[in-house]
N, C-alpha and C positions, 0 to 999 in steps of 0.2 A: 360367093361368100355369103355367107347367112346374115342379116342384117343390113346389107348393102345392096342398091340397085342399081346396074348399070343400063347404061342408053342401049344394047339389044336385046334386053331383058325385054319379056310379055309381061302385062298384068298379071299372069298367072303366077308369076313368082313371087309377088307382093301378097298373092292368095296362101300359096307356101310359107311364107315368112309369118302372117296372121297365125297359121296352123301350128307351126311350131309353136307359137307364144301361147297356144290353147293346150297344146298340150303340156308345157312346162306350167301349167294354170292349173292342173290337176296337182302338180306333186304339192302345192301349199293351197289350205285356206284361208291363209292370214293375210287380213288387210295391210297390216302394217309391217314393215320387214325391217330388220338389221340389217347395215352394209355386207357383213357375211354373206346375211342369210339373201339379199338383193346378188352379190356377186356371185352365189351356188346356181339362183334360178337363171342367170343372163348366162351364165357357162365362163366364166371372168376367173381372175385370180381378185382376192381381196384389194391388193395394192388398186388392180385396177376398177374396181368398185368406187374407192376413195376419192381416186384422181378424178372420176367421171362426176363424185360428189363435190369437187371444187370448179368443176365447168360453170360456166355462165345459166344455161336452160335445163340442167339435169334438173328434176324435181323430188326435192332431199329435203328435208323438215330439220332443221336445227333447232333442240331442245335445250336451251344454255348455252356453254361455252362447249361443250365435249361429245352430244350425243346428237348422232345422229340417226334419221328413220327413214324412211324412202315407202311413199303410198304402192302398195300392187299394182292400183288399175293405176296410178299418173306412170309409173314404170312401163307398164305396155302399151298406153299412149306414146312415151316418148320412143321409145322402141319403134315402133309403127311412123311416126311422125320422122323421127330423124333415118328410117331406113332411105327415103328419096331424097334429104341433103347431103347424106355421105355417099352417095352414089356416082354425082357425076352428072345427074339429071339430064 
């Protein structure tokens, strides 16, 4: 599963996973993303966008009461980052 590491996994697949995220790095220039436009580039449904913006370490900028943004690079940081916690390690 894309995003996830499991214990017979090689490093090579955490190379894979980086790759992926370079190329979905092409389809936007924008620093700054909508929840949408975050849940288009993660391959997500919106719902699950939001959900992931109420987690504890998601990195989601709350602009007042209502708007929210999500940074590009903190996004493929956490991406990266959380691919060997939800794995199993």
């Amino acid at each position: 599963m894309e995003g996830k590491r499991f214990k017979d996994e090689s490093p090579s697949k955490h190379l894979l996973i980086k790759h992926n995220i370079g190329e979905r790095k092409m389809q936007t220039d924008k620093e700054i993303l909508s929840v949408p436009e975050a849940a288009k580039y993660l391959g997500i449904s919106k719902n699950g966008a939001y959900e992931l913006c109420r987690s504890k370490n998601f990195p989601v900028l709350r602009i007042g009461k209502k708007t929210l943004k999500i940074s590009r690079k903190e996004l493929e940081k956490w991406v990266i980052d959380n691919s060997y916690k939800n794995g199993g390690q």
